[in-house]
C-alpha positions in Angstrom: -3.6 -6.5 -14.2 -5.9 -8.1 -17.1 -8.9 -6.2 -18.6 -11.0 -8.5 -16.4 -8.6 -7.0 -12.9 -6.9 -10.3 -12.5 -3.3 -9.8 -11.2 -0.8 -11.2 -13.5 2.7 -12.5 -13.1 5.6 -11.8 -14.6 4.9 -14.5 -17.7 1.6 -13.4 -17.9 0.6 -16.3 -15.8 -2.6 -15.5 -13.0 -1.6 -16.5 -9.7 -4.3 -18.4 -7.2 -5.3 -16.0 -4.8 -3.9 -18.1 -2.1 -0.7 -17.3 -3.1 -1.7 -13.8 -3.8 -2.6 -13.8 0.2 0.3 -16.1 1.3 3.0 -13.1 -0.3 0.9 -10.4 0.7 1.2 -12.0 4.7 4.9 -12.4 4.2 5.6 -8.8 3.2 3.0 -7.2 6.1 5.3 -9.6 8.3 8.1 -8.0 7.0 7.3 -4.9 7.1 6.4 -5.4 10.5 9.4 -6.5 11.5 11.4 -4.4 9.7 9.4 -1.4 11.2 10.3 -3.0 15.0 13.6 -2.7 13.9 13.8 1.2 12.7 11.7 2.0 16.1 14.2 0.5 18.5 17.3 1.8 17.1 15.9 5.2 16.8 14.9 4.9 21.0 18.6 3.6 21.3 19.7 6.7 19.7 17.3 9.0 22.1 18.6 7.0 25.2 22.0 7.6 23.8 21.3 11.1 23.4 19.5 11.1 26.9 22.5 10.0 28.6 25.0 12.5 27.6 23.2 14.7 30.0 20.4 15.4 28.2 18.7 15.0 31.4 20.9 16.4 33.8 20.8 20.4 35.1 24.4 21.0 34.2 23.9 22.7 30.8 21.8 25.6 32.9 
């Protein structure tokens, strides 16, 4: 950032804020999606888990 808060780039170029908004959206998006992607592998691992009897009264 500049003295006067603006964000800079790399060069030392300011980007229009609609860009600014544009990448910002892309990485929530991502993140997002990303995020979907840890949750549902982590409830595959608990099903997994589940059904090796993790449900069942055998181990009493």
């Amino acid at each position: 950032m500049t003295a006067e808060g603006s964000p800079r780039t790399d060069s030392g170029a300011q980007e229009p804020v609609g860009d600014l908004i544009q990448h910002a959206s892309k990485q929530l998006s991502r993140l997002f999606h990303d995020e979907l992607r840890l949750a549902q592998a982590e409830m595959t691992q608990k099903g997994k888990r589940f059904g090796r009897g993790g449900g069942t009264d055998r181990h009493r």
